[in-house]
C-alpha positions in Angstrom: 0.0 0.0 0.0 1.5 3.6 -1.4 0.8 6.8 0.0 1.0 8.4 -3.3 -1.2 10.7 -5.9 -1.9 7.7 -7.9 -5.4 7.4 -9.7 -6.8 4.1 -9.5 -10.1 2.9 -11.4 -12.9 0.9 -10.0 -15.8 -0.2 -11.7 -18.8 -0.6 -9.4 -21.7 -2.7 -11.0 -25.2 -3.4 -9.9 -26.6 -6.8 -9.1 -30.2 -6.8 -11.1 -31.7 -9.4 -9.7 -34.5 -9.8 -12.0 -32.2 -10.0 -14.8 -29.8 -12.1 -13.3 -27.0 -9.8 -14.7 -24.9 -7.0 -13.6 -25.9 -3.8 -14.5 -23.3 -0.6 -14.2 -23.5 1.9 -12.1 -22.9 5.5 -12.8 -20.9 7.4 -10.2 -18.1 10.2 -10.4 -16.9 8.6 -7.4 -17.4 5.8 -5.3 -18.5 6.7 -1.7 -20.6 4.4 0.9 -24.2 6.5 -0.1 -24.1 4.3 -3.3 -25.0 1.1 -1.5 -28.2 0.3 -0.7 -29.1 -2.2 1.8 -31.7 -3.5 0.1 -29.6 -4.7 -2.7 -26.5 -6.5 -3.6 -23.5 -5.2 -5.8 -20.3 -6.5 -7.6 -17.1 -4.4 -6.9 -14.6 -5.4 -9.5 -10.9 -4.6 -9.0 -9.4 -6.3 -11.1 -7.3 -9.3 -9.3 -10.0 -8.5 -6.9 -13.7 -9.0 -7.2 -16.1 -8.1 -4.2 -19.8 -8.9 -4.1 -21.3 -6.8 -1.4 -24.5 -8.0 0.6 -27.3 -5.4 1.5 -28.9 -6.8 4.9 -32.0 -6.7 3.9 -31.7 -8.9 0.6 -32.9 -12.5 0.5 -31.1 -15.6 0.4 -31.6 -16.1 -3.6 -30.6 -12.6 -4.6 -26.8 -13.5 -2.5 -26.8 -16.8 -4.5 -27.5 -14.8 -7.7 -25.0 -11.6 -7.0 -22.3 -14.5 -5.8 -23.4 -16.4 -9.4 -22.7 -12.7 -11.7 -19.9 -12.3 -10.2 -18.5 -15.8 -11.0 -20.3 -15.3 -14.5 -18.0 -12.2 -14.3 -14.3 -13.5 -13.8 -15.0 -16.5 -16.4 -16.1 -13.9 -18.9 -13.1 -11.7 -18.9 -11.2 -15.0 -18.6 -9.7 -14.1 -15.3 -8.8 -17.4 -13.7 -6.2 -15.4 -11.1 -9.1 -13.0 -10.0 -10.0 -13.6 -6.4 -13.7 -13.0 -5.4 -14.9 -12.1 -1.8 -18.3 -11.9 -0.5 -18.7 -9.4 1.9 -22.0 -8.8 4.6 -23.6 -5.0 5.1 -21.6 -4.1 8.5 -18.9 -6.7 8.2 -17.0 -4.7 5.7 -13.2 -5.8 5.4 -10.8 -3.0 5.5 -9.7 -3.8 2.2 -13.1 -3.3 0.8 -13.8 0.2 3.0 -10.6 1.1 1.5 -11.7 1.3 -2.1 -13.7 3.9 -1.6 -13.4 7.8 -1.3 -15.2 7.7 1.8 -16.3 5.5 4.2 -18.7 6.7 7.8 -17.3 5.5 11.3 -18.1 2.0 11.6 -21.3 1.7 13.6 -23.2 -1.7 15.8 -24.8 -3.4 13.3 -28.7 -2.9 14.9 -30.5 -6.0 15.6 -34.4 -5.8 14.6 -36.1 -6.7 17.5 -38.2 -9.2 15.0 -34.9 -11.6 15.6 -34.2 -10.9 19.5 -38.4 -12.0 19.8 -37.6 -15.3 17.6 -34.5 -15.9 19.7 -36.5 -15.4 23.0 -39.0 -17.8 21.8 -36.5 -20.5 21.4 -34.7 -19.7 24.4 -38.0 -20.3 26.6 -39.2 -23.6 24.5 -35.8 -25.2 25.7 -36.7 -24.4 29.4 -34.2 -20.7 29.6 -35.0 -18.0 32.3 -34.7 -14.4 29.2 -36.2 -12.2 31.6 -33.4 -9.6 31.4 -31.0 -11.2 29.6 -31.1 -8.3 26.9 -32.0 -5.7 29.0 -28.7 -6.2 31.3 -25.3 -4.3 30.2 -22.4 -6.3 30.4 -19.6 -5.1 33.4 -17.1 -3.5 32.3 -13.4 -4.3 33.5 -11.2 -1.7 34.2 -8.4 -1.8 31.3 -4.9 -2.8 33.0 -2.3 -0.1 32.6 0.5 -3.3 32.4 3.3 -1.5 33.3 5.0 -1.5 37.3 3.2 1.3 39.0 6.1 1.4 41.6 9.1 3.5 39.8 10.8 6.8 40.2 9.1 10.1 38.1 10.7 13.1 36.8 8.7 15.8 35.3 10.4 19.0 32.9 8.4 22.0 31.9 9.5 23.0 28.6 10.2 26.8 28.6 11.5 27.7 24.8 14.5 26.0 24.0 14.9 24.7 27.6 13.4 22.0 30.1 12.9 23.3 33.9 12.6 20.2 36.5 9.5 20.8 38.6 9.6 19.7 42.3 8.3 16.6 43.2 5.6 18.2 45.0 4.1 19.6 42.5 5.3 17.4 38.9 1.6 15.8 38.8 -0.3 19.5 38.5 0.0 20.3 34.2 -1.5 23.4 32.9 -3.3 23.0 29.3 -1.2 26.2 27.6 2.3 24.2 28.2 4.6 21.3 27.2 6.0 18.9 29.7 8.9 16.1 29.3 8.5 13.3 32.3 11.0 10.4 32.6 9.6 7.5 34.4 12.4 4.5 35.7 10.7 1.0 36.7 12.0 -2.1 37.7 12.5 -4.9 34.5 14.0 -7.8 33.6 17.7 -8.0 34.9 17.9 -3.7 34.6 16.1 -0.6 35.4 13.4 -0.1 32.7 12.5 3.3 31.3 9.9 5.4 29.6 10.6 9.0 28.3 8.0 10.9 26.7 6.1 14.4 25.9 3.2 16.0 26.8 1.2 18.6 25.1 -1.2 20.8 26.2 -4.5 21.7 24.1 -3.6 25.5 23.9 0.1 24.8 23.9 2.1 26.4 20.9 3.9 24.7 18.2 7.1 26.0 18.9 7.4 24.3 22.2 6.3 21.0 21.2 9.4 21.1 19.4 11.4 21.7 21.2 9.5 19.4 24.2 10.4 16.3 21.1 13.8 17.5 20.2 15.0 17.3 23.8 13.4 14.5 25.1 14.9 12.6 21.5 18.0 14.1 23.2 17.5 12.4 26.5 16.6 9.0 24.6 19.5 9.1 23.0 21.7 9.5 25.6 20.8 6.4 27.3 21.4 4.7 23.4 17.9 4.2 22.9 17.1 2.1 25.5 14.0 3.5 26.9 10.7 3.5 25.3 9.4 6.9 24.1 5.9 8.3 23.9 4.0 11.1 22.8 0.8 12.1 24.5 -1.8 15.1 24.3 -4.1 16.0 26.5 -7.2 14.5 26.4 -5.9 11.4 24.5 -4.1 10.6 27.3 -3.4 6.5 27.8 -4.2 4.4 31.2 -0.4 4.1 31.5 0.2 7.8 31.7 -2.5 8.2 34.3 -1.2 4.8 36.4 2.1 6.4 36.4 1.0 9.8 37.8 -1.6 8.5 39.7 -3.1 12.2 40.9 -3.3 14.2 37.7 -4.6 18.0 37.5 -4.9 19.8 34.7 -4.8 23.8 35.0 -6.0 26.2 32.1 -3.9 28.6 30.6 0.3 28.3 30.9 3.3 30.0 32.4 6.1 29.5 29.4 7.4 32.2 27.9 5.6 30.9 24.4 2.5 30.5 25.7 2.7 34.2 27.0 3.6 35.1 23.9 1.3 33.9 22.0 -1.3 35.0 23.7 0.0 38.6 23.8 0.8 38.7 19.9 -3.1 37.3 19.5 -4.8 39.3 21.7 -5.9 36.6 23.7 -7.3 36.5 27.1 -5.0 34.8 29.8 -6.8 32.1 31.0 -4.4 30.7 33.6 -5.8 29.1 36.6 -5.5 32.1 39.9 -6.2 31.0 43.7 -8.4 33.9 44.3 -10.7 33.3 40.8 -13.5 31.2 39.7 -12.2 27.8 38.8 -14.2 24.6 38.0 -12.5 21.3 38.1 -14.2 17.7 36.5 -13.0 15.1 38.8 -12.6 11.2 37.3 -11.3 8.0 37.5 -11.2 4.8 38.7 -9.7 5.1 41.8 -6.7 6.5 44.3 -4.4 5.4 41.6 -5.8 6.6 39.0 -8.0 10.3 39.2 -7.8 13.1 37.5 -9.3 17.0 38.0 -9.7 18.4 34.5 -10.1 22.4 35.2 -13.3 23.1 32.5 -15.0 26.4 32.0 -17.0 27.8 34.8 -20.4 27.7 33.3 -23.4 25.1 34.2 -23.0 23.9 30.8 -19.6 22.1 31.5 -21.4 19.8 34.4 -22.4 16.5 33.2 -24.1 14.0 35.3 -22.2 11.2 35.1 -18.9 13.5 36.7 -18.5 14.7 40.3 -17.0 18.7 40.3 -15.2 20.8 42.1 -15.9 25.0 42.0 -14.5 27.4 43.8 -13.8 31.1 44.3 -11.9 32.7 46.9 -13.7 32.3 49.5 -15.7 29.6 49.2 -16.0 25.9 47.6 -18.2 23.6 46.2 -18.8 19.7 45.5 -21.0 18.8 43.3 -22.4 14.9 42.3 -24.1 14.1 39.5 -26.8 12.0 40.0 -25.4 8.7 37.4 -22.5 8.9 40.0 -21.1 6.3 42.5 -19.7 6.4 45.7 -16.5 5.6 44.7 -17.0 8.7 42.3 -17.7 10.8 45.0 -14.6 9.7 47.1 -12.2 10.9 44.6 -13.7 14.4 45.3 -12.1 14.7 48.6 -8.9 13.2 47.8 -8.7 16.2 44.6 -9.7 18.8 46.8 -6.7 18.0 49.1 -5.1 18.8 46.3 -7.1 21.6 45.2 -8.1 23.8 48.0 -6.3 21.9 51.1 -7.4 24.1 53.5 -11.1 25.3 53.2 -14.1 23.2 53.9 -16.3 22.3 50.8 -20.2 22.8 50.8 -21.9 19.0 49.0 -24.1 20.3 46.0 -26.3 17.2 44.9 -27.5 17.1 41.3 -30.6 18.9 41.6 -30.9 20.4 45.0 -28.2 23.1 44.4 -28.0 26.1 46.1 -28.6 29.3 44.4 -24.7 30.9 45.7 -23.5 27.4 43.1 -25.3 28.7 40.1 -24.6 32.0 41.0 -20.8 30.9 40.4 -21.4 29.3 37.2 -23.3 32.4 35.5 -27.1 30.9 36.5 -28.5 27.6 35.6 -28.2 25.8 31.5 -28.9 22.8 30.1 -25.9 20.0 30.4 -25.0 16.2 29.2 -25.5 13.5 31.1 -23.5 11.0 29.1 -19.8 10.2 30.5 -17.2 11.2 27.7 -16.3 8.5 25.3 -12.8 7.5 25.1 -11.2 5.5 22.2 -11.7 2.1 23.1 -9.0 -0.6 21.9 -9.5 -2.9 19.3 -8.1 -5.7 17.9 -4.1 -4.9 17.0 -2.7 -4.8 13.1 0.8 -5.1 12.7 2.5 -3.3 9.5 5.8 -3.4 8.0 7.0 -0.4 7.0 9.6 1.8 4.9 9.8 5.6 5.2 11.4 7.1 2.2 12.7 10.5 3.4 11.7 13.5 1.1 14.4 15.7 -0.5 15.5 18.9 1.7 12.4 20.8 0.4 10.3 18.1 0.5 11.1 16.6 4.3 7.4 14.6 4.1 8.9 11.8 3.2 6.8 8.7 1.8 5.6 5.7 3.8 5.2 2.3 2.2 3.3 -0.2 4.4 2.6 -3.6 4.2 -0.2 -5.1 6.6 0.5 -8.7 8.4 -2.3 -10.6 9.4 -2.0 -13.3 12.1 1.3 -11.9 13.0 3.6 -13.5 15.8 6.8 -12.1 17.7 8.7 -13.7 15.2 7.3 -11.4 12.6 9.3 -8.5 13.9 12.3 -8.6 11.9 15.6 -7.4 13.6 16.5 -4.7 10.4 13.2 -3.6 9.9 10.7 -1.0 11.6 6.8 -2.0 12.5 4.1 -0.5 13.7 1.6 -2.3 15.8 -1.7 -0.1 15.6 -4.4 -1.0 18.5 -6.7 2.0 17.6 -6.4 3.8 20.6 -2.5 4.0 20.4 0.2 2.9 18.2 3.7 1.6 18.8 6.9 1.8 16.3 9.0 -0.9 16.8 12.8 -0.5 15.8 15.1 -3.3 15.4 18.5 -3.3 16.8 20.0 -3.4 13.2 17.8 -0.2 12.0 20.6 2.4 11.2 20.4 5.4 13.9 19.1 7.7 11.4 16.6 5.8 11.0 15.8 5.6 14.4 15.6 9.1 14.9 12.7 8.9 12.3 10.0 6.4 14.5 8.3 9.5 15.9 7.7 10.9 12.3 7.1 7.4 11.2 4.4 6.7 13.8 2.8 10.4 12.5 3.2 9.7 8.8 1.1 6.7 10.2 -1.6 8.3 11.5 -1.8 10.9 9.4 -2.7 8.9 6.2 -5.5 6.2 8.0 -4.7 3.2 6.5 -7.1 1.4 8.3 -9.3 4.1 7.3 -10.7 4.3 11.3 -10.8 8.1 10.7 -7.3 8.3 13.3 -7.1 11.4 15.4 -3.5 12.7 14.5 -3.8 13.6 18.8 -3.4 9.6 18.8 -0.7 8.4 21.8 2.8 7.0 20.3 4.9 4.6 21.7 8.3 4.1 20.4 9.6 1.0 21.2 13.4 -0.4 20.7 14.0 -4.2 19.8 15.2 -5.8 23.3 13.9 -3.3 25.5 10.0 -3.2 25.0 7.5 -3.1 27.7 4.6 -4.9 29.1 2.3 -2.7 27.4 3.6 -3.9 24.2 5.0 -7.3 24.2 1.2 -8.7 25.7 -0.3 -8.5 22.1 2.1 -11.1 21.4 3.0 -15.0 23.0 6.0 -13.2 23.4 9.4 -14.1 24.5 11.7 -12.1 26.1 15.0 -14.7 24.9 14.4 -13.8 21.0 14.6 -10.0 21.2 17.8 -9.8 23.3 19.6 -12.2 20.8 22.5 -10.5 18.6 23.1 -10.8 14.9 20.8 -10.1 11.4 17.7 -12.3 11.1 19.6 -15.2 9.4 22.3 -15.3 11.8 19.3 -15.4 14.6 17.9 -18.0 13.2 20.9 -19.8 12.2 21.7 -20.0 15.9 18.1 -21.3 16.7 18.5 -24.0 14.3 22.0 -25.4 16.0 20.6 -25.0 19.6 18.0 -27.2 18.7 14.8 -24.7 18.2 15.6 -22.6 21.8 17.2 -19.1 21.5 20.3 -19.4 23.2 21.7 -16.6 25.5 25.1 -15.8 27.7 22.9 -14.6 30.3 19.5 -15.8 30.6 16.5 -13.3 31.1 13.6 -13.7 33.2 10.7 -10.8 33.5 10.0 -9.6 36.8 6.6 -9.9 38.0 4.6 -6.7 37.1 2.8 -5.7 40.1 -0.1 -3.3 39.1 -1.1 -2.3 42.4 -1.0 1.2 43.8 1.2 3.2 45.4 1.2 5.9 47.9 0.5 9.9 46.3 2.9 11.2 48.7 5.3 13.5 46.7 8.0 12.6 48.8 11.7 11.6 47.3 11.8 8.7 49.9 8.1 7.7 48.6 9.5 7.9 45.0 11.3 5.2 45.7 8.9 2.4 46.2 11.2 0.5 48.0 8.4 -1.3 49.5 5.6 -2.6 47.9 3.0 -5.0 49.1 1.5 -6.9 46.0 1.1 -10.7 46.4 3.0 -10.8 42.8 6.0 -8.9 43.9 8.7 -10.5 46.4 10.0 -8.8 49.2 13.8 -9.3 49.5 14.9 -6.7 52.0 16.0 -7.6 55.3 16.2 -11.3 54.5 19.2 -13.5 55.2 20.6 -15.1 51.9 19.2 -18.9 53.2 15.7 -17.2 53.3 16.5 -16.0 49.5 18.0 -19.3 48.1 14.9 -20.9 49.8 12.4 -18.3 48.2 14.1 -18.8 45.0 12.7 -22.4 44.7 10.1 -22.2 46.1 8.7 -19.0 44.1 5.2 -19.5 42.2 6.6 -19.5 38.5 3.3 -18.3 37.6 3.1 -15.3 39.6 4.6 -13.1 35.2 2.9 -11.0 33.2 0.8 -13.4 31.0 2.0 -11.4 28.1 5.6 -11.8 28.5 5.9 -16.2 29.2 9.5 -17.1 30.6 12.4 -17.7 28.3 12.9 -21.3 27.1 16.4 -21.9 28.5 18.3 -24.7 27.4 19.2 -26.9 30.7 21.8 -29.9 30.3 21.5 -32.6 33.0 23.4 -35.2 33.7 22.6 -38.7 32.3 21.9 -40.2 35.8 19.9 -36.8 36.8 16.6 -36.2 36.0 15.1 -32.4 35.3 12.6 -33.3 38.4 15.5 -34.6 40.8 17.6 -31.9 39.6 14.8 -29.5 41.3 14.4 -31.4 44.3 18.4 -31.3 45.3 18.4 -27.6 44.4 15.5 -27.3 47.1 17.7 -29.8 49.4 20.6 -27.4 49.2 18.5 -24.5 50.2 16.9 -26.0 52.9 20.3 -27.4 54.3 21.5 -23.6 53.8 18.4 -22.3 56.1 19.3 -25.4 58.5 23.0 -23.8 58.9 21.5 -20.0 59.4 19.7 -21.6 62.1 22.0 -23.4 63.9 24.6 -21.0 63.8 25.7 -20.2 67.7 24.0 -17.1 69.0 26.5 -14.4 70.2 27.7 -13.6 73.7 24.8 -11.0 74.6 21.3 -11.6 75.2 19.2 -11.7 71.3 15.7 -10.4 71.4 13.3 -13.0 69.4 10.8 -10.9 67.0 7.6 -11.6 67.5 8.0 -11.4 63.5 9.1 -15.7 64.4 5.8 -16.8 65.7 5.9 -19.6 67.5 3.0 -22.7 68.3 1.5 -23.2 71.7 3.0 -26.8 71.2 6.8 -25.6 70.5 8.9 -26.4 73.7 11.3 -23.8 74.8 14.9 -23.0 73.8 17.4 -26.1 73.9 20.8 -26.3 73.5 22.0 -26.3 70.2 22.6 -30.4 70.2 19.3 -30.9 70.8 18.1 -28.5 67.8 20.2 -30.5 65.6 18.4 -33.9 66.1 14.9 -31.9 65.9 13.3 -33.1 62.3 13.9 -29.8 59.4 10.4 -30.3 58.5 9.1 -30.1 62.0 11.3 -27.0 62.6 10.0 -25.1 59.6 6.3 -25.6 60.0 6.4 -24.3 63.5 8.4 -20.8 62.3 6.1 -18.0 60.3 9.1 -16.4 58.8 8.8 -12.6 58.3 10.9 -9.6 57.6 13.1 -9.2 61.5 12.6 -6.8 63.4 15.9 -4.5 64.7 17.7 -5.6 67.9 16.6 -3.2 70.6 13.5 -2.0 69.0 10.2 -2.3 70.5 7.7 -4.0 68.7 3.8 -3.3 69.7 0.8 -6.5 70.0 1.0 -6.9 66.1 5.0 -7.7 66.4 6.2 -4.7 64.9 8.5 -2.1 65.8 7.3 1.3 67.8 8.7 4.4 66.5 7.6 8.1 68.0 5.2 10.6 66.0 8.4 12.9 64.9 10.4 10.3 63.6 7.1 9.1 61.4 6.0 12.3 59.9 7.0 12.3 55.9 9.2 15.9 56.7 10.6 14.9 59.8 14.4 15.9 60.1 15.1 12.4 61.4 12.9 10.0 59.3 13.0 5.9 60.1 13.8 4.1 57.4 13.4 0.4 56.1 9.5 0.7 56.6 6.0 0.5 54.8 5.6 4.1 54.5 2.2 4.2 53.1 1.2 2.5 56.6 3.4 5.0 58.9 0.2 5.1 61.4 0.7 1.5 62.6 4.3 1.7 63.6 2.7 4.4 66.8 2.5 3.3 69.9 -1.1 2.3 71.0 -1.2 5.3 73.3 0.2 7.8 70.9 -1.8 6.9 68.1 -4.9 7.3 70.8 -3.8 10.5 71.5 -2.8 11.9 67.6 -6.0 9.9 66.2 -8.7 10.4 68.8 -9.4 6.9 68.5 -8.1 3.0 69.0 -6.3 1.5 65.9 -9.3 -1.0 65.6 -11.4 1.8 65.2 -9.5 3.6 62.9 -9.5 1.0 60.9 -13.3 0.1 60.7 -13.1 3.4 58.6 -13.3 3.7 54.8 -10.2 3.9 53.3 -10.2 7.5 52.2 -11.3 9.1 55.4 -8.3 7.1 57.0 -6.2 8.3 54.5 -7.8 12.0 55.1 -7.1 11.7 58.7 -3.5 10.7 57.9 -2.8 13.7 55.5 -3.8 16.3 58.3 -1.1 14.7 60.8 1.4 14.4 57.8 1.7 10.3 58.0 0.2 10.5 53.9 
C-alpha cells in the first residue's frame, strides 16, 4: 500500500436481480451512499472481485450476485481473479478502502423481530430471558501493564529549555504548556524506562518542538534504551495516568511561548489564579488513577455522570451528579486535598443546588448526562513499514506499508521497523540493526502513520505514540504477542538469529539468561516525597519482598517462588538446561531445594553471640513448640518439623520495641514524611501502625481497631492532616 497521488479505477456494478446480470453503475466517485441495503453489488478490482450483501436482501438474490460475479471472472477469462463476499456491516478493511469515503463503523442494529424469535427458542428449551437483553455487560477496568512502583521526573519546557519541577508539584499540568517526564521502573535484569512528551491543548507549536527535540536528546543518551511516547491531553493512555496516579490539569500556561502567544493574538489569559472562579471535572477509577480536568466555569460544563469541584476565593463547592457512584464521590475529597487543602467544601447534589452554586457558574443551563467516550482498543494490526525521506524541500517523506495478518513475535524482523496499531495508540517498533538515522525517524514514522488512516478508522493525529526499541520493549507492548523475552535480546541479522536457533535445537540461546520480573499493578502511595519515589516497598502478592532477609531465606524463596506469579503477556524464556545422564530435570529440582533447605538449616544453627538476642515476634511460635534447647538438641529436631512451627517474616531490629501486632514502635516525629530524622526500612504508606497504641490514641482520637473500621479514604484524610500520607 502507497501513499502516493496515484489514480486508481474501480468499476462498481449493480446486481439486477431480475435480470440475473450485472448492471453498471454510474458514479463520479465511489463513496458508501451508493449502497443500498436493500440490494446486492459486484465491486470489481481487477485481481480482486467483491460482491457486497445489502442486509436486507434474501437468500436467492446473494446466491444470484455471488453467481454474476463468478459469471464475471470466467467472462473476462480471469482465472487469477480472487472473489470475496462481503455482509452490510462486516466490511473488510480492504473493501472500505476502495472507496473515497467511508462513515465510522457503527453496531450493526439487531431488529427486535430476531431478539423475539430468539427469546422464543430460548423459553421452548426451558431458559429463564427475563433480562438477559436488558442487562449491560460489566465493564473491567483496562490494565495499565506497566510496574506502577518506579521513580518520576517531570520538565516543563520553557522555549529551548526543560525546567525540573519539584516533586511536589510534577503531577499538577496546565493546558497552555509542554512537559517532558521520565519514568524509571523495575525490569527484567535492569532498570526499565519510559521517556516521553506532553502537550497541552492550547500549547504552541514552537514548544512542542522543542518538548520532542529534547526528550529525542534524552533518549539518546541512554542509546535508545528507553521507550518513548507522545501524549496530548485528552488522548491521554491508562499508563500515563497509572504512572501519575493524581493528575490536574490547569487552564492557561506560564512558558514564555505560551505568554507570547497569547500577547501577539490578543488573547485572554486564562491561567488558573487561587483567588478566581475555577471549575474542576473530577474522574477515574480510583486513588491510583484520578484526575481533575479544570473546565469552563459555566453550568454547561457539568455532566451528570462526573463529580466537580468549584470554587472562588472564598468559598468551595462539590458537586455529584446523579449517574454517579460512591466511589465517584470519594475521589472528590482526595482532589480537593489537592485543590483547596485548606477550606471546607459545601456537597451540591445534582438537583438540589444552592442558588450561591449557580450564581458561580453564571445561573443555571442545560448539560449532558453522558460520560465522555474514550477511544476504546480494538483488535491490533501489525505493518511493515519503509519511510522514504523526502528531499530537503520536501522533508514529508513517503511511507510504504505492508499489513500482516496473524502476525507472531517472530514477525518483527531485527532490520526492519513495524508499527503495531491498537486504535487507541500505536507503537513503532525499531530493530536493533535499524541504522540510527533511522531511528531518529520512528516518531515521524508513527505520524506519517496516522496521518494517512490506512485502516481508514478516521485516526485522530492527537493519537498516543509509543516508540519502542527491539530488546527493550515493555509490558504494554509485548502482551499483544505470546512473546518471548530470549528472542529480542539475541544478537546478529535475522539469518544469523535463526541460524543460531536452528543449531541450539529450536531454543534461543543466551550468555545470560532473562527472566521478567513480575509486574505488580497495584498502587502506590501519592505522597510526593523523594523517599516515597522510591517504592522500595511494595505490598503486591506478585511482587517478592527481599529486604531484610538473610541469603538462606533467598535461596529458599528462589525455589520455592510460584513460576506463575509473570505478566501473561511476557511467558519465561525457554532456556536450554543440560542434565546429567543419571539426573533427571525433576530430581535436579528437588536437590536444588535440598541445598536450600540445608542452607536455612546452617542459618539456624549457627551459635547465638555472647549478649542476650531479642526473638521478633515477627518468628511466631506454636503453643505446642517447647522452649529454647541447646543447640545439640536443635540439631536432632526433624527440618520439617522446625520449619512448619516458624512464620518467617521480615526481622525486626535488635533493641527496638515491637507493639501487639510484632512490629517495631517508632515516635510521631520520627514518622512524619518531613521529619528531620525520618526511620527508614519501613512501609511508608502504613506509617500510622508503627505508633504506639497510646500515641496513636492521642494523635488519632481513636483506637487503631477503630480507625480501621473506617473507609479507606477518610483514614487516608485523617493521615494527611497529621502528615503520615
Amino acid at each position: 500500500m502507497y501513499i502516493n497521488d496515484v489514480v486508481l479505477t474501480y468499476y462498481l456494478l449493480h446486481e439486477s436481480v431480475e435480470k440475473g446480470q450485472a448492471e453498471p453503475v454510474e458514479a463520479d466517485s465511489l463513496t458508501r451512499e451508493l449502497l443500498d441495503t436493500n440490494k446486492c453489488y459486484i465491486l470489481d478490482c481487477g485481481v480482486e472481485v467483491f460482491v457486497w450483501m445489502g442486509r436486507n436482501t434474501s437468500l436467492d438474490e446473494r446466491k444470484s450476485a455471488s453467481g454474476a460475479a463468478e459469471e464475471l471472472v470466467r467472462a473476462a477469462e480471469r482465472p487469477n481473479s480472487r472473489i470475496a463476499r462481503v455482509i452490510e456491516g462486516f466490511e473488510t478493511v480492504m473493501f472500505r478502502s476502495k472507496f473515497e469515503s467511508w462513515p465510522q463503523t457503527s453496531n450493526v442494529t439487531v431488529s427486535e423481530d430476531g431478539r423475539g424469535k430468539v427469546a422464543a427458542l430460548l423459553r421452548r428449551q426451558g431458559v429463564n430471558v427475563n433480562g438477559l437483553l436488558k442487562t449491560a455487560p460489566v465493564k473491567e477496568e483496562p490494565q495499565p501493564y506497566i510496574d506502577v512502583t518506579g521513580n518520576l521526573q517531570v520538565w516543563s519546557v520553557n522555549d529551548q529549555e526543560k525546567i525540573l519541577i519539584p516533586a511536589a508539584n510534577q503531577s499538577k499540568f496546565y493546558s497552555g504548556g509542554c512537559y517532558i517526564f521520565q519514568y524509571s521502573y523495575p525490569g527484567e535484569d535492569r532498570e526499565e524506562y519510559l521517556i516521553g512528551t506532553w502537550f497541552g491543548k492550547k500549547s504552541v507549536e514552537e514548544e512542542r518542538a522543542s518538548a520532542i527535540s529534547l526528550a529525542s536528546k534524552m533518549v539518546e543518551s541512554l542509546k535508545f534504551l528507553p521507550a518513548q511516547a507522545r501524549i496530548f491531553e485528552g488522548n491521554e493512555p491508562i499508563q500515563f495516568f497509572s504512572i501519575f496516579q493524581s493528575f490536574i490539569v490547569f487552564k492557561g500556561g506560564h512558558s514564555s511561548g505560551y505568554k507570547k502567544y497569547i500577547a501577539e493574538n490578543e488573547l485572554p489569559d486564562e491561567t488558573c489564579k487561587e483567588d478566581g472562579v475555577a471549575l474542576f471535572r473530577v474522574q477515574g477509577s480510583g486513588p491510583d488513577n484520578m484526575q481533575a480536568i479544570q473546565v469552563e466555569p459555566v453550568a454547561s460544563s457539568l455532566n451528570s455522570s462526573y463529580c466537580y469541584i468549584l470554587h472562588n476565593d472564598s468559598s468551595v463547592f462539590t458537586w455529584s451528579g446523579n449517574l454517579t457512584t460512591s466511589e465517584d464521590q470519594e475521589l472528590i475529597e482526595r482532589q480537593l486535598d489537592l485543590i483547596k487543602p485548606n477550606m471546607q467544601s459545601k456537597p451540591q447534589k445534582e438537583g438540589s443546588e444552592s442558588e450561591q452554586f449557580w450564581d458561580l457558574l453564571g445561573g443555571k443551563s442545560e448539560y449532558p448526562s453522558q460520560k465522555l467516550a474514550r477511544e476504546a482498543e480494538s483488535d491490533p494490526h501489525l505493518f511493515s513499514c519503509i519511510f522514504l525521506k523526502g528531499r530537503e524541500d520536501n522533508l514529508s517523506g513517503n511511507l510504504k506499508v505492508s499489513e500482516i495478518y496473524n502476525f507472531t513475535q517472530d514477525d518483527l524482523m531485527t532490520e526492519d521497523i513495524f508499527i503495531l496499531d491498537t486504535h487507541s495508540e500505536i507503537f513503532v517498533w525499531v530493530g536493533q540493526q535499524v541504522d540510527s538515522k533511522s531511528k531518529l525517524q520512528a516518531l515521524s514514522i508513527g505520524e506519517k502513520f496516522l496521518e494517512h488512516d490506512f485502516l481508514l478508522k478516521k485516526s485522530s493525529g492527537e493519537t498516543p505514540i509509543y516508540i519502542v526499541m527491539e530488546g527493550s520493549e515493555p509490558p504494554f507492548f509485548t502482551r499483544f504477542f505470546t512473546w518471548d523475552s530470549a528472542k529480542s535480546s539475541m544478537h546478529g541479522n535475522s539469518f544469523q538469529r535463526k541460524l543460531a536457533i536452528v543449531k541450539n535445537g529450536g531454543t534461543p540461546l543466551l550468555d545470560k539468561p532473562k527472566r521478567r520480573t513480575p509486574v505488580s499493578y497495584g498502587g502506590r502511595s501519592s505522597v510526593p516525597d523523594k523517599s516515597q519515589r522510591s517504592r522500595s516497598m511494595s505490598f503486591s502478592p506478585d511482587r517478592v519482598r527481599v529486604r531484610g532477609r538473610s541469603p538462606a531465606f533467598n535461596a529458599l524463596a528462589a525455589n520455592f517462588e510460584n513460576p506463575n506469579a509473570r505478566n501473561l503477556s511476557t511467558p519465561p524464556p525457554v532456556v536450554r538446561k543440560v542434565y546429567p545422564k543419571s539426573v533427571s530435570p525433576d530430581s535436579a529440582k528437588l536437590a536444588s531445594k535440598s541445598a536450600a533447605i540445608a542452607a536455612l538449616t546452617a542459618s539456624f544453627e549457627q551459635p547465638p553471640p555472647a549478649r542476650q538476642v531479642i526473638m521478633p515476634r515477627s518468628v511466631k511460635v506454636s503453643p505446642e513448640t517447647p522452649k529454647s534447647k541447646p543447640e545439640s538438641n536443635s540439631k536432632e529436631k526433624p527440618i520439617s518439623i522446625r520449619i512448619e512451627s516458624l512464620t518467617i517474616q521480615e526481622d525486626v531490629k535488635e533493641g527496638e520495641a515491637e507493639d501487639e501486632e510484632g512490629l517495631p514502635i517508632y515516635p510521631y516525629e520520627r514518622l512524619k514524611i518531613n521529619s528531620p530524622d525520618p526511620v527508614t526500612e519501613i512501609d511508608v504508606t502504613k506509617r500510622e501502625t508503627y505508633l504506639a497504641a497510646a500515641e496513636f490514641r492521642e494523635k488519632f482520637g481513636m483506637a487503631k481497631d477503630a480507625f480501621y473500621k473506617l473507609p479507606k479514604w477518610k483514614q487516608n484524610k485523617l493521615k494527611m492532616a497529621l502528615q503520615l500520607f
